[in-house]
C-alpha positions as CSV (number, residue, x, y, z in Angstrom):
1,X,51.8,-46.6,134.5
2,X,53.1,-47.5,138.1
3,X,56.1,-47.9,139.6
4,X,56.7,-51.7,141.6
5,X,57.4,-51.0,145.5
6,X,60.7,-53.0,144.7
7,X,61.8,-51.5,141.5
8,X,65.0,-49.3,141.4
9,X,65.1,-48.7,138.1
10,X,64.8,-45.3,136.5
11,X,61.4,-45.4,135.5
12,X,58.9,-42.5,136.3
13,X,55.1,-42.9,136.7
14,X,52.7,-41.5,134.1
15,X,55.6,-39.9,132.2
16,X,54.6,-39.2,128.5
17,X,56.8,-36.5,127.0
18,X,56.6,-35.4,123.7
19,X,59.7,-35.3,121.1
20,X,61.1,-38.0,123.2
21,X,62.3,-40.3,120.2
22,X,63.8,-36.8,118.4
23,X,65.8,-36.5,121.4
24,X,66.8,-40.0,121.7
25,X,68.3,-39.4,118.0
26,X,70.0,-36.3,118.7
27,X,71.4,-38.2,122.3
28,X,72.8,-41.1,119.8
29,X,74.2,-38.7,117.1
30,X,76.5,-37.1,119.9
31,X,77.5,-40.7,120.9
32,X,78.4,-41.8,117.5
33,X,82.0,-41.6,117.3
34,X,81.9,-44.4,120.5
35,X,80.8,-46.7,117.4
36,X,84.0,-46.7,115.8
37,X,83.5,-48.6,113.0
38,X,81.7,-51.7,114.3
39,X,78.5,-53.1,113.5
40,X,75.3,-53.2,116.2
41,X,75.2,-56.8,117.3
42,X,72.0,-56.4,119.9
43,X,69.2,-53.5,121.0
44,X,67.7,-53.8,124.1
45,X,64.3,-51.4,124.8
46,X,64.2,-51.6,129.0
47,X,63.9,-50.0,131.7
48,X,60.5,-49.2,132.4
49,X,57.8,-50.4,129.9
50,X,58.8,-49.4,126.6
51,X,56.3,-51.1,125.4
52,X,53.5,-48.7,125.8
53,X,55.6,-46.5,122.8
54,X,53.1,-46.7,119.9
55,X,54.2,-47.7,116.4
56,X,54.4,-44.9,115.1
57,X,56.8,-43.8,117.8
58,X,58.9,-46.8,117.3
59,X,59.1,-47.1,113.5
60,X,60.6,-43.5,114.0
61,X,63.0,-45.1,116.5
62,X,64.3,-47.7,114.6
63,X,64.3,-46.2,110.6
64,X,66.8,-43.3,113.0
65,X,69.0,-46.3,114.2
66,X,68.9,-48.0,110.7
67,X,70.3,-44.8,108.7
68,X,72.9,-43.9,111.7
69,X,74.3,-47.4,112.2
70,X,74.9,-51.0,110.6
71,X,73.2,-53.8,111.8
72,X,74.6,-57.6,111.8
73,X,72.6,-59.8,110.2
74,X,71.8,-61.6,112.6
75,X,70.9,-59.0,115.1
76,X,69.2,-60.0,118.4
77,X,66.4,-56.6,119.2
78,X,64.7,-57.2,122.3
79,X,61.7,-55.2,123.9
80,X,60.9,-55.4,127.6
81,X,57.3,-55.5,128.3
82,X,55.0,-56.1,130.9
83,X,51.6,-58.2,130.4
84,X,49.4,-55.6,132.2
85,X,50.4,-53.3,128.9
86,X,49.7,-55.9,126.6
87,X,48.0,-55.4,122.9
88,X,48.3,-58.4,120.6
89,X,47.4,-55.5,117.7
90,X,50.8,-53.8,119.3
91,X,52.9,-57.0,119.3
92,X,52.2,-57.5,116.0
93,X,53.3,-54.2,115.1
94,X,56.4,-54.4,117.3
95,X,57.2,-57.7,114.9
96,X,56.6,-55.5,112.1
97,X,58.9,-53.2,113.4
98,X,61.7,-55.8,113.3
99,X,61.9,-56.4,117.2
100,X,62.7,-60.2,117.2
101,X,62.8,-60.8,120.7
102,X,60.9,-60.4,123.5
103,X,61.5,-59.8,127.4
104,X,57.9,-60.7,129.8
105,X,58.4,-59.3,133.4
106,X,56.3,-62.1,134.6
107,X,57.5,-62.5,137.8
108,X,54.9,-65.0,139.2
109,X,51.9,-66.8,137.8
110,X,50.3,-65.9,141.4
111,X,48.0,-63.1,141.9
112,X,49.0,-62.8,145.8
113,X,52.1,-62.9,145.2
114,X,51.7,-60.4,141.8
115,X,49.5,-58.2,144.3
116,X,52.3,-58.3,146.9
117,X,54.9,-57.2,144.5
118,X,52.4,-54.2,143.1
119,X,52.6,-55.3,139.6
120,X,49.2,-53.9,137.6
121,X,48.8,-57.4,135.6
122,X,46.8,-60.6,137.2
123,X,47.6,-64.4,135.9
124,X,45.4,-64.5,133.6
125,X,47.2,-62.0,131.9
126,X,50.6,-63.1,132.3
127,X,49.7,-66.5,130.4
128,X,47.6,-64.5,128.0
129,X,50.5,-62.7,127.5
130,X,52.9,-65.3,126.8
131,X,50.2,-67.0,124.6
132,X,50.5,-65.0,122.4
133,X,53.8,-63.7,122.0
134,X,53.9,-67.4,120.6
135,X,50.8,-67.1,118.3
136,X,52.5,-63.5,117.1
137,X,55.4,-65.6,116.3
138,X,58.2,-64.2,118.2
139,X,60.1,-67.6,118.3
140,X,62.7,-66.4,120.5
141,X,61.3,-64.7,124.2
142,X,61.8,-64.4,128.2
143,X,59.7,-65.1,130.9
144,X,60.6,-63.5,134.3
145,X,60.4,-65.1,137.5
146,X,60.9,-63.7,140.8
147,X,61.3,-65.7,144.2
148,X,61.7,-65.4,147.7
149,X,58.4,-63.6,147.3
150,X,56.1,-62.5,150.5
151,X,54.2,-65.6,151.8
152,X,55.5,-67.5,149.3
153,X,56.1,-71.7,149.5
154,X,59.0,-73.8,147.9
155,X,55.8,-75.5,145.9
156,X,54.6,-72.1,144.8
157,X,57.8,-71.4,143.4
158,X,58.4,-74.6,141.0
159,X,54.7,-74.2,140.4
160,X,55.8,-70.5,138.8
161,X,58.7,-72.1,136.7
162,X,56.3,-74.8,135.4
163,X,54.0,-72.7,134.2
164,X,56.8,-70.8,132.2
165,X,58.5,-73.8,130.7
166,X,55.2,-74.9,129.7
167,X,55.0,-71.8,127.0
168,X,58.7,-73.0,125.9
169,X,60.5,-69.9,125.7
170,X,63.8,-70.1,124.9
171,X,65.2,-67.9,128.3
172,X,63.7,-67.4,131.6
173,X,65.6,-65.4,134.0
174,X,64.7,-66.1,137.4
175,X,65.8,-64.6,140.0
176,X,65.5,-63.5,143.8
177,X,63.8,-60.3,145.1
178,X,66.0,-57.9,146.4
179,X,65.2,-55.3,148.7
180,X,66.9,-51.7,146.9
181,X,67.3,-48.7,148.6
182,X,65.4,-45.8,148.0
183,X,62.4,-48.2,147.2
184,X,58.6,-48.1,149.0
185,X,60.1,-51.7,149.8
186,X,63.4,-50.2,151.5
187,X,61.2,-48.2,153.8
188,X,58.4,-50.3,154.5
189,X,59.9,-54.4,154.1
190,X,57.6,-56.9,153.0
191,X,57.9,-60.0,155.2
192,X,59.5,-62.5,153.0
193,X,60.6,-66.6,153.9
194,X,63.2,-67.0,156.0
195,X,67.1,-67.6,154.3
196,X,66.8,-71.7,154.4
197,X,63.2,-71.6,152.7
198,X,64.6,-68.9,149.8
199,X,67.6,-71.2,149.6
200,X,65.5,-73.9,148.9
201,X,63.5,-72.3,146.3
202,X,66.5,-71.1,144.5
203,X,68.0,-74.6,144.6
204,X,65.4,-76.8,143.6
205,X,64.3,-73.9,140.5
206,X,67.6,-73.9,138.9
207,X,67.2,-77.9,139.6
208,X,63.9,-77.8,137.8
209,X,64.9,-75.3,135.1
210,X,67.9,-77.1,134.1
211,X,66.4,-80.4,134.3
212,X,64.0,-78.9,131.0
213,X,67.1,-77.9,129.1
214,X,67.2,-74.3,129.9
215,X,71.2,-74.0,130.7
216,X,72.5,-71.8,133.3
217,X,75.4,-69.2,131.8
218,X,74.5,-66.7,134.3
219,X,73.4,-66.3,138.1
220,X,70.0,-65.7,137.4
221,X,69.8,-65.9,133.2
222,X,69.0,-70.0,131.4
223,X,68.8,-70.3,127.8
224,X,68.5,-72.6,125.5
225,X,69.6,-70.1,123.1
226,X,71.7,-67.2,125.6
227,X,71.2,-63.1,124.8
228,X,73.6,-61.8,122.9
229,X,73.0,-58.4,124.9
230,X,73.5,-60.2,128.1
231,X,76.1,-62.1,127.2
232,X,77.9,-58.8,126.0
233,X,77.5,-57.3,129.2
234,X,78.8,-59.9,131.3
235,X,81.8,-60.4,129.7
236,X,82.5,-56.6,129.7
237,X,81.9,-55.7,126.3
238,X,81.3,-52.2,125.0
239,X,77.6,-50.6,124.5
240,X,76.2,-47.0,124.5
241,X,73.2,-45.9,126.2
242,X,71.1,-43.7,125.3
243,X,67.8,-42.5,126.7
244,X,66.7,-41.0,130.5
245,X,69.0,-42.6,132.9
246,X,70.8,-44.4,130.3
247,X,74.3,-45.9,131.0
248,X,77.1,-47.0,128.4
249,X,80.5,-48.7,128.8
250,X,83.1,-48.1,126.0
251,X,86.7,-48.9,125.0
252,X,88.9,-46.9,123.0
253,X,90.1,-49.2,120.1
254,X,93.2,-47.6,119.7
255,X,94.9,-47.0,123.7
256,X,94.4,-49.2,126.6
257,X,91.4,-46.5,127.6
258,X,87.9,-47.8,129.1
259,X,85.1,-45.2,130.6
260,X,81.4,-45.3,131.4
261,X,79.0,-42.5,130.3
262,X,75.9,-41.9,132.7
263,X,72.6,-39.9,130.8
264,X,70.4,-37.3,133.0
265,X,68.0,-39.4,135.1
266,X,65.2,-36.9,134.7
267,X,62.9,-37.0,131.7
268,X,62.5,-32.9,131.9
269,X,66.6,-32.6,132.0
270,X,66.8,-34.5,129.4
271,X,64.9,-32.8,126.9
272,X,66.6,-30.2,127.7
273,X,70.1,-30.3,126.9
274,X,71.0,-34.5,127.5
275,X,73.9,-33.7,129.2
276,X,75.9,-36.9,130.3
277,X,78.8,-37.3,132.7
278,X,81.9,-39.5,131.6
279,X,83.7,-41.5,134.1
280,X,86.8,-43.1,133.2
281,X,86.7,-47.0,134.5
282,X,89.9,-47.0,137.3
283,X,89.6,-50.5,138.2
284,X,89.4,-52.3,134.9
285,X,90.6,-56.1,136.2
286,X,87.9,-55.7,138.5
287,X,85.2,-54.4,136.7
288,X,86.0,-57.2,134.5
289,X,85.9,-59.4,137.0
290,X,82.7,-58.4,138.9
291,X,81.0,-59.0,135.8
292,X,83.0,-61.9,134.0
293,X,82.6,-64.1,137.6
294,X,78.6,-64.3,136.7
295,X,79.5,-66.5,133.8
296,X,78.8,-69.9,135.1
297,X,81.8,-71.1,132.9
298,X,83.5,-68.3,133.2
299,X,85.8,-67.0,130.7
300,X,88.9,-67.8,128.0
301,X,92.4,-66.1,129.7
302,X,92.5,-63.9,126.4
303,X,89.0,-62.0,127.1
304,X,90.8,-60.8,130.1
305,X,93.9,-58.8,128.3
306,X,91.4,-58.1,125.2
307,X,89.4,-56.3,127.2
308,X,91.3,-54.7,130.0
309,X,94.7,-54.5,127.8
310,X,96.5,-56.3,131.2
311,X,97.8,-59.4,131.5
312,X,96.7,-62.2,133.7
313,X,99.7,-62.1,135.5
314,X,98.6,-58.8,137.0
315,X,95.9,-60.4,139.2
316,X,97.6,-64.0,139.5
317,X,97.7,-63.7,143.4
318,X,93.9,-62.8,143.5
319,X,93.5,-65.8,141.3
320,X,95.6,-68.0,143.3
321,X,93.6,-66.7,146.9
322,X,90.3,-67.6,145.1
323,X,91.7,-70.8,144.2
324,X,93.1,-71.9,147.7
325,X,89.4,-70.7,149.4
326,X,88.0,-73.1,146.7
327,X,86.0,-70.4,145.0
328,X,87.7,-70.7,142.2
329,X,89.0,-73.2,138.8
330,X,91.9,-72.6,137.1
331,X,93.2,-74.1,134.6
332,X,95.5,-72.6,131.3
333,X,92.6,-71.5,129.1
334,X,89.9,-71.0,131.5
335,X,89.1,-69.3,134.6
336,X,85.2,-70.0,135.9
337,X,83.7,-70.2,139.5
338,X,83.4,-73.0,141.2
339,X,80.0,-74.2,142.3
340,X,80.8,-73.1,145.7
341,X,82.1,-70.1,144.7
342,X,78.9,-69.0,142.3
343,X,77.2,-70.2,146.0
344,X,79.1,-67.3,147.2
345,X,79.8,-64.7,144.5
346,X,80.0,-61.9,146.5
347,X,82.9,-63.1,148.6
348,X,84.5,-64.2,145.5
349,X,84.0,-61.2,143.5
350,X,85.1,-59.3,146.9
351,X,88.8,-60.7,146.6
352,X,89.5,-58.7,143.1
353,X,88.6,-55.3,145.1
């Protein structure tokens, strides 16, 4: 395995530790009582490339969920994957398995620009990939897409997003390469287009994209059918994390009482003992607004006080700033970003500081 030059995530090259999935269990056993009662709506296996697990690692995983907690009916279980790992033998398997989604890292149908970005897949990989994720018969699956890519053209772009829509998933996320620090990228910068030519390409994609029925809800997520897990995140709902690195965000049903738990980062540490660090969340109007403002339409006025136990009222002069800047539309039910001010989320989001 390799690590991407622009990757930030906690991923570690040629990591393969044994009695990983044993500690995994153990790490969601001591997290159990965050639960409360409720029932597992969505799974997400990320961060890295899960999908090199084997079955048999797997099956363990998920007949250890299945006995500890209750699953919807209608649960959405997503694996990340990338198609320079792929096994159609594997997919098959992970179908077995009861994974019902899939999550491509893609990123371009290009192999300069895939060499630029250090991915370890080519094209034809990529499209063999997302052949047959469809001939497996995962129905539902995501296609990333990355611009503003080194030596990259406004035609290469909506060539990518073509390419994807032309497997028909039902979500491709596409989105704009960010330079991270403490990356190879942060130290050594790849020449990228200049700010008109990635506006452009951003533009005329979400153009393209939503032209083909794929509907924003998100800065850089279109659906015709939207995550569940995303959707949960965004509009600051509660999760546990477990795993290396993992991060969870919980409320306490019974007091007005929100708090973020952080897993050890290293694989080695957390073998060891798991230890995590919990963080109680200060700022709960705006965490819930940093992450609420990404919804293209925004949210109801009850999600607020449902999920921050405040009323509106408390942030009503932020509301009414964002409003007057025209970054903002109010109305008695509804709060969502304008189309200027998802144009400019960061200065919107800025104002609830």
């Amino acid at each position: 395995m390799k690590k991407c030059p622009y990757c930030d995530f906690n991923s570690h090259e040629g990591e393969q530790q044994s009695g990983y999935i044993i500690a995994l269990l153990k790490d969601l056993d001591e997290d159990l009582n965050y639960v409360q009662g409720r029932s597992i709506r969505s799974i997400f296996l990320g961060g890295g490339t899960p999908s090199l697990m084997s079955e048999q690692a797997l099956s363990e995983l998920f007949f250890g969920l299945k006995t500890r907690l209750k699953f919807t009916n209608d649960i959405e279980i997503t694996l990340e994957t990338n198609p320079g790992t792929f096994e159609i033998e594997k997919f098959k398997a992970f179908k077995r398995i009861g994974i019902n989604r899939l999550s491509i890292g893609v990123q371009s149908f290009n192999d300069k620009h895939l060499k630029s970005l250090g991915r370890i897949h080519n094209a034809d990989e990529a499209i063999y990939a997302c052949e047959q994720a469809k001939q497996v018969g995962f129905r539902r699956f995501n296609i990333d897409i990355m611009y503003g890519l080194e030596n990259q053209t406004l035609d290469n772009c909506l060539s990518d997003i073509d390419q994807a829509i032309d497997f028909n998933p039902d979500h491709i996320s596409f989105y704009q390469l960010t330079i991270e620090p403490n990356t190879y990228f942060a130290k050594f910068p790849p020449i990228l287009p200049n700010d008109d030519d990635i506006w452009q390409m951003g533009n005329k994609g979400v153009n393209l994209l939503e032209k083909n029925g794929y509907m924003r809800y998100e800065v850089s997520a279109f659906g015709k059918t939207p995550s569940k897990h995303n959707l949960n995140y965004w509009q600051f709902g509660d999760y546990i994390g477990i795993g290396t690195g993992a991060h969870g965000k919980i409320t306490c049903l019974n007091e007005p009482y929100s708090f973020r738990t952080t897993k050890a980062r290293s694989p080695k540490d957390y073998l060891k003992n798991r230890q995590k660090q919990v963080k109680s969340i200060e700022n709960l109007s705006f965490d819930f607004m940093l992450n609420a403002l990404r919804l293209k339409h925004g949210f109801d006025l009850t999600l607020f006080a449902l999920r921050t136990g405040q009323s509106i009222q408390t942030i009503e002069h932020k509301l009414d700033k964002a409003q007057a800047l025209g970054l903002l539309e109010l109305n008695d039910k509804r709060i969502q970003p304008s189309e200027k001010g998802f144009d400019f989320l960061n200065d919107l989001q800025a104002i609830f500081l």
